[in-house]
C-alpha positions as CSV (number, residue, x, y, z in Angstrom):
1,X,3.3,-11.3,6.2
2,X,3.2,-12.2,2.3
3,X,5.6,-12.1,0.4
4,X,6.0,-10.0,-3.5
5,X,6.0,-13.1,-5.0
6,X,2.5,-14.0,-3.1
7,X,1.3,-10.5,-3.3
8,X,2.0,-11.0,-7.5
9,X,0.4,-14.2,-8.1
10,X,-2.8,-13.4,-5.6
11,X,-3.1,-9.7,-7.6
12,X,-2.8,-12.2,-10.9
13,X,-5.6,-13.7,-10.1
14,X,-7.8,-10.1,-9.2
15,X,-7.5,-8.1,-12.2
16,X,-10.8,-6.9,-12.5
17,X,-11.7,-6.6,-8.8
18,X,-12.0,-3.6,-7.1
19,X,-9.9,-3.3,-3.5
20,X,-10.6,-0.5,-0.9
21,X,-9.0,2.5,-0.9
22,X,-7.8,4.3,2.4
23,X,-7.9,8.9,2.7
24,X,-9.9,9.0,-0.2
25,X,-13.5,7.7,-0.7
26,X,-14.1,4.5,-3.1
27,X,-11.8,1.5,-4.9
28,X,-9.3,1.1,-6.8
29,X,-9.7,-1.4,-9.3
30,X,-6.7,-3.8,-10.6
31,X,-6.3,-3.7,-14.1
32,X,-3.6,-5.8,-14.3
33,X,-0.8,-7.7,-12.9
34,X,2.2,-9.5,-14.1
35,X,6.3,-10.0,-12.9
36,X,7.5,-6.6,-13.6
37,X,4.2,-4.5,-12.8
38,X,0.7,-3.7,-11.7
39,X,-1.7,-1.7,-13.1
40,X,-4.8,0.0,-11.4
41,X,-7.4,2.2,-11.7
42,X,-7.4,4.9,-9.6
43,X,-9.7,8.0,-8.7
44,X,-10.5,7.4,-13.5
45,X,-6.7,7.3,-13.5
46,X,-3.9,4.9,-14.4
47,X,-1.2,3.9,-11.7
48,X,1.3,1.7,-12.5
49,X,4.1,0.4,-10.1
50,X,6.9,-1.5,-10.7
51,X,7.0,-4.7,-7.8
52,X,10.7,-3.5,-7.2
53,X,8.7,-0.3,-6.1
54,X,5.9,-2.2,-4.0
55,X,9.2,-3.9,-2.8
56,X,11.5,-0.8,-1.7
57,X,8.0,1.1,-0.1
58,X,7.2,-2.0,1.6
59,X,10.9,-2.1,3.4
60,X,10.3,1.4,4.2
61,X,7.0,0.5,6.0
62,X,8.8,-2.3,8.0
63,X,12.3,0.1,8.9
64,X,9.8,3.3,10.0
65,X,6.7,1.2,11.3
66,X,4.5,3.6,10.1
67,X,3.6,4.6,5.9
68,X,1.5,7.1,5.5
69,X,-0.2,8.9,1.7
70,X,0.5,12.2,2.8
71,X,4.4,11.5,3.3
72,X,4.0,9.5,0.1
73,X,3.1,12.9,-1.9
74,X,-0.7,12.9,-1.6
75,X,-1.7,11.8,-4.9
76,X,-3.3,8.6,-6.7
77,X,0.2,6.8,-7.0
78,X,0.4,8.0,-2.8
79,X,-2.9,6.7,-2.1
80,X,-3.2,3.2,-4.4
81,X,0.9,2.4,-2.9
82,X,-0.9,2.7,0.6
83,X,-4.1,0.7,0.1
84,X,-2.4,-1.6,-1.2
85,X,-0.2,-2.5,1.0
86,X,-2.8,-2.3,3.8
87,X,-5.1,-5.2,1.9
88,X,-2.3,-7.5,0.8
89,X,0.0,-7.2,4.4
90,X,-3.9,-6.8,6.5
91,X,-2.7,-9.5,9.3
92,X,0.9,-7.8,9.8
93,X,0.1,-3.6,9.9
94,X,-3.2,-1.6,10.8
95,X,-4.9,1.0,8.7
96,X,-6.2,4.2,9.6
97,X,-8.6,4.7,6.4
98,X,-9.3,8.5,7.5
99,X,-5.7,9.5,7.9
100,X,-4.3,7.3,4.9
101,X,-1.7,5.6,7.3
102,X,-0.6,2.2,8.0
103,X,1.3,1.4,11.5
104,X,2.9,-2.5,11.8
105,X,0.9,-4.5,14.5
106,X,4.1,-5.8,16.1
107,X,7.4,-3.3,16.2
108,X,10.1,-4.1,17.9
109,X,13.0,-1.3,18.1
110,X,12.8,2.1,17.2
111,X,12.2,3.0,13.9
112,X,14.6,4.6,11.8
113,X,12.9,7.9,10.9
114,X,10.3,9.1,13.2
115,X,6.5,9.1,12.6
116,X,5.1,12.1,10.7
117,X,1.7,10.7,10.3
118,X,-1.0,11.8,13.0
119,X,-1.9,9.8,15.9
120,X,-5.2,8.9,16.6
């Protein structure tokens, strides 16, 4: 599992690149990345997230075991938070690219809200 501080300096170093995205057909491409935010390119439109954001979503991932777009709102910001998260944290969670959801590998516990994504 990487940490924000990794996830920052490796997205530092990918502006430009284009990363997979998961629901919707395509990439996103990262447009930039610093401390306080990053920037990409979405679906010809501008997302920007604050890593206290990436941060707080992330948590939520780890507490419910499960993230999903659609409970995210459906929408570019929904889609690029989720892929996202499902390239930079690959080795800890597994992606469902046709649903949009991310489940972690390893859970232990129950989660603290219960799944809403589909099961496939």
């Amino acid at each position: 599992m990487l940490s924000i501080e990794t996830m920052k300096w490796r997205l530092q170093r990918r502006v430009g690149e284009d990363l997979p995205l998961l629901k919707w057909a395509g990439a996103m491409r990262v447009i930039g990345a610093d401390d306080q935010t990053i920037d990409l390119l979405v679906g010809g439109r501008r997302v920007a997230f604050t890593w206290d954001r990436v941060r707080s979503t992330w948590e939520r991932l780890l507490a419910d075991q499960e993230l999903s777009v659609t409970e995210l709102g459906g929408q570019e910001d929904a889609v690029a938070m989720v892929s996202l998260l499902a390239e930079m944290q690959a080795d800890v969670v597994v992606a469902d690219s046709t649903a949009g959801v991310l489940r972690l590998r390893d859970v232990h516990g129950k989660p603290v809200h219960q799944p809403v994504a589909p099961t496939v």
